[in-house]
C-alpha positions in Angstrom: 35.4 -3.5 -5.4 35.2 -6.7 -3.8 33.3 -9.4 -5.4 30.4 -10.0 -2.9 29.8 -6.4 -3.8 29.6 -6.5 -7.3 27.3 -9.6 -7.0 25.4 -8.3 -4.6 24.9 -5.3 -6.4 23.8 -7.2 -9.4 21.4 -9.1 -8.1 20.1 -6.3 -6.1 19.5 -3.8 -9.0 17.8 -7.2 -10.9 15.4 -7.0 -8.3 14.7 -3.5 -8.5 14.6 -3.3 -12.3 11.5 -5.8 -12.0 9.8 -4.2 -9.1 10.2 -0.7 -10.9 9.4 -2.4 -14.1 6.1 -3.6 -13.0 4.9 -0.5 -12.7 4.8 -0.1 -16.4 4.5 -3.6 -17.7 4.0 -7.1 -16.5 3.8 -10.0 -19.6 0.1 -10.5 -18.3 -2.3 -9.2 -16.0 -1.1 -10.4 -12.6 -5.1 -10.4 -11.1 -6.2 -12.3 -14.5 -7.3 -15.2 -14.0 -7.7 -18.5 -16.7 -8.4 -21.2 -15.9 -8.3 -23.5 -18.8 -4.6 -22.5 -19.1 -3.9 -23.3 -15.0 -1.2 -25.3 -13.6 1.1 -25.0 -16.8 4.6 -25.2 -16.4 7.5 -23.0 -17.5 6.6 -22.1 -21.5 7.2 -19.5 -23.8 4.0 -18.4 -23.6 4.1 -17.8 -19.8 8.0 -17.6 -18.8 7.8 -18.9 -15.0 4.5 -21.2 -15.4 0.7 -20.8 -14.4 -0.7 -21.4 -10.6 -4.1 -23.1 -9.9 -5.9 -20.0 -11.0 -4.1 -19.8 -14.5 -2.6 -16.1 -13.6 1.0 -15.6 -14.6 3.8 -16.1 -12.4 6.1 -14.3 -13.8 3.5 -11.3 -13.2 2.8 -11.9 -9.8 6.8 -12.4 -8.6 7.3 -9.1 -10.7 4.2 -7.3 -8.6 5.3 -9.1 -5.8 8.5 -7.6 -6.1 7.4 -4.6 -5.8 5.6 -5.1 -2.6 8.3 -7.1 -0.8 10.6 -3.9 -1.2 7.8 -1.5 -0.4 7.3 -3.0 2.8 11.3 -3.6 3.7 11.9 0.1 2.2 10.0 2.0 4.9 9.9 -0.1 8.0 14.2 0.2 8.0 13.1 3.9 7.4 11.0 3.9 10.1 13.6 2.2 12.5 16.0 4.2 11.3 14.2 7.4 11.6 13.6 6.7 15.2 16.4 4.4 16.3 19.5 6.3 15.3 18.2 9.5 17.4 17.7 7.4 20.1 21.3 5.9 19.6 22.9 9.0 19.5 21.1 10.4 22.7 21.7 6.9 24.1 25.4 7.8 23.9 25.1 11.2 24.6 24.0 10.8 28.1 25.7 7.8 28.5 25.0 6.3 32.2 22.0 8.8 32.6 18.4 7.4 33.4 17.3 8.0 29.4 20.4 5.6 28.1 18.9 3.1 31.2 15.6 3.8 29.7 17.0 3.4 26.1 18.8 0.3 26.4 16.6 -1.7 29.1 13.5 -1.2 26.2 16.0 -2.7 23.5 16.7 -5.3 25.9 12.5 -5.8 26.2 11.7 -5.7 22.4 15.4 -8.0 21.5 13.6 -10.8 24.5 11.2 -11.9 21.3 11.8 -13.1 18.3 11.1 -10.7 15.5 8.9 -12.6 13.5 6.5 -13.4 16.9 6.6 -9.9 17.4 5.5 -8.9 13.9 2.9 -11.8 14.2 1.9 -10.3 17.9 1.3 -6.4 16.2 -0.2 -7.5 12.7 -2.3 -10.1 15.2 -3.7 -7.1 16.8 -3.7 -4.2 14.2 -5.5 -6.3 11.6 -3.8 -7.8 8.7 -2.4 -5.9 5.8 0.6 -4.5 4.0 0.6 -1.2 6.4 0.0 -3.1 9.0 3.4 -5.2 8.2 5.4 -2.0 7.9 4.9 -0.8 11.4 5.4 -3.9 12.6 8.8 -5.0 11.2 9.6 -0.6 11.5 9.3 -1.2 15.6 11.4 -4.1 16.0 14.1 -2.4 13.6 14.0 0.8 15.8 16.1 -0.8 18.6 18.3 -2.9 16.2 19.5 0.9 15.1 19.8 2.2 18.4 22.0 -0.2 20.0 24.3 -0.6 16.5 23.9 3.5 16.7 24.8 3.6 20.3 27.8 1.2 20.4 29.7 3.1 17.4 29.1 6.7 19.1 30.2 5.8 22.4 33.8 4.8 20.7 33.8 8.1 19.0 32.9 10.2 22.3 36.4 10.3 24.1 38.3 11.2 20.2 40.5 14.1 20.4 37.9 16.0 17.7 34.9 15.4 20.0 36.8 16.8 22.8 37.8 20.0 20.7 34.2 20.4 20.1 33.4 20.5 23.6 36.0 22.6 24.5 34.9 25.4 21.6 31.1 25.0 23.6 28.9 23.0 21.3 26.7 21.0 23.1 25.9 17.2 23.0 23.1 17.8 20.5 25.1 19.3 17.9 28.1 17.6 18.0 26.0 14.4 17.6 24.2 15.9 14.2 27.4 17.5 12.8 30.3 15.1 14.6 28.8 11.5 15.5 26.3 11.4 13.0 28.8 11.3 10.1 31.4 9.3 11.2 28.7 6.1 11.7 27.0 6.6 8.5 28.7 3.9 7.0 28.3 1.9 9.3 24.4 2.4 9.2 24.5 2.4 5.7 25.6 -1.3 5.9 23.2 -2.0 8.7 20.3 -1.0 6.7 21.1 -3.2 3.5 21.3 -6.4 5.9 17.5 -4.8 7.8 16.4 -4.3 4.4 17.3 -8.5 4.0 15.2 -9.1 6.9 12.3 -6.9 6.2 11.6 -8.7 3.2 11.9 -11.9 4.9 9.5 -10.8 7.5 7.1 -9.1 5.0 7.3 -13.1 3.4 6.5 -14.9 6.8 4.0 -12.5 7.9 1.8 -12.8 4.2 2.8 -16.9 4.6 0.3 -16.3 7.5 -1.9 -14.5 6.3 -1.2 -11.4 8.3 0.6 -9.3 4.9 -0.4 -8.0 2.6 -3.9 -9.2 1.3 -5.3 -10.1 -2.3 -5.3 -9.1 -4.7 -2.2 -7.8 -4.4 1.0 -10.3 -5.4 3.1 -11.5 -2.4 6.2 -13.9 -2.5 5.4 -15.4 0.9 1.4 -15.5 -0.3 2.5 -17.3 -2.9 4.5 -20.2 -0.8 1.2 -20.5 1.3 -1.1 -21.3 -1.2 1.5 -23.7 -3.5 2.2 -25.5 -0.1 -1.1 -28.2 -1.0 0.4 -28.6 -4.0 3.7 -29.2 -4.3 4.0 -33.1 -5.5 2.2 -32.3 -8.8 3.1 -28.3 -9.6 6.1 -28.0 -7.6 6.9 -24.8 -9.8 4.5 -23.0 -7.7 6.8 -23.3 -4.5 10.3 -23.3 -6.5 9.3 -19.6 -8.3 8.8 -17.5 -5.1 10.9 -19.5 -2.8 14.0 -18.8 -5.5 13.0 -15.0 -6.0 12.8 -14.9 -2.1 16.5 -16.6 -1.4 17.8 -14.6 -4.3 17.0 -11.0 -3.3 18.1 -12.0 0.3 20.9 -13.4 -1.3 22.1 -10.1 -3.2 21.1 -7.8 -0.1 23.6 -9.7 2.4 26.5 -10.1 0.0 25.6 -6.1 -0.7 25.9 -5.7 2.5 29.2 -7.8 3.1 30.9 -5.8 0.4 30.0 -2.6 0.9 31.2 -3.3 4.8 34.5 -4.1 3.2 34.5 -1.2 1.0 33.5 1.2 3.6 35.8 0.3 6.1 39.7 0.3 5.0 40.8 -2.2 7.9 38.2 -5.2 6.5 39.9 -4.5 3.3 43.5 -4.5 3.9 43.0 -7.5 5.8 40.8 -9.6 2.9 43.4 -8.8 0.5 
């Protein structure tokens, strides 16, 4: 294993182990607010330091956690869900009106910026944590069918995909039991880097107000409100901003290793 994957990895599963952990225990009440104890700095007491409300930060990046992921989790679920079929049958009928169709609306939705988009649907839908999900799940949809679509049309014109034509399975099938599984990795590795970007989104779009709302933790909520006070608790900016770079951090390096391990090429050629 290389070592952007075992640090990737590392930092990953940290993450996890406090979102999963917060579902049991948090060192305070992350809602509980006191204010004669507000505004205190890192202590033994309270690990990471107060905000202006006196509620635990520690608590609230733990909770916080926990939502970030949430919200990354299913919208790459929900792009994959509908972007690799539509990758595959991109492929499939490669040339045909429905790959036009296909690609030209990837071309549409990839004309925006993601976060503008995200903005544009939460703008509309109303703010909130669901809200969020379908909005960063409809701008990974394409990302999926075009990475889908590029590593299927490679595989259409191998010698096994031709055998399976030949023995009369149609392009339906040998897309679920041929194409399917020879791209996995590669969509595998795909979805750790989404999954990077879905919780950056999920951070911008709650820096806005249009995640998810209180009292429910978020990182990017967090940043918002310690933005007026920075010069005298700059603790309040430095504790999600870190856990924010960090779990990006440890996604994309999981993501540059497993690409490595996955792939035998990338790893003769790095060693």
């Amino acid at each position: 294993m290389t070592r952007n994957l075992i640090l990737g990895a590392v930092l990953s599963s940290l993450v996890l182990l406090l979102a999963a952990l917060s579902f049991i225990w948090t060192p305070f009440d992350h809602a509980a607010m006191n204010i004669p104890a507000k505004l205190q700095t890192p202590n033994a007491q309270h690990w990471l330091g107060t905000d202006h409300f006196g509620r635990d930060l520690m608590s609230m990046i733990m909770v916080g956690a926990r939502t970030s992921i949430a919200v990354a989790l299913v919208a790459v679920g929900i792009g994959m869900g509908a972007g690799v079929p539509l990758g595959l049958a991109a492929a499939a009928r490669k040339g045909s009106w429905l790959d036009e169709l296909i690609m030209r609306g990837n071309d549409l939705v990839f004309a925006f910026p993601s976060l503008v988009i995200a903005i544009l649907i939460t703008a509309v839908l109303g703010a909130g944590a669901v809200n969020a999900i379908i909005a960063i799940g409809i701008f990974n949809i394409p990302v999926f069918a075009r990475i889908t679509r590029g590593a299927a049309l490679s595989l259409w014109e191998r010698e096994f995909i031709l055998a399976a034509r030949v023995a009369g399975k149609g392009a339906a099938r040998i897309s679920a039991e041929h194409i399917l599984p020879n791209v996995m990795n590669l969509l595998i590795v795909q979805g750790t880097i989404q999954f990077s970007l879905g919780i950056l989104a999920e951070a911008g779009l709650s820096y806005v107000g249009l995640g998810a709302q209180p009292p429910t933790p978020s990182w990017g909520r967090m940043l918002a409100d310690a933005q007026t006070m920075v010069s005298f608790a700059p603790h309040l900016a430095l504790v999600p901003g870190m856990a924010i770079i960090l779990t990006v951090l440890g996604l994309n390096l999981l993501g540059d290793g497993l690409r490595d391990y996955l792939d035998p090429k990338l790893r003769v050629a790095r060693a």
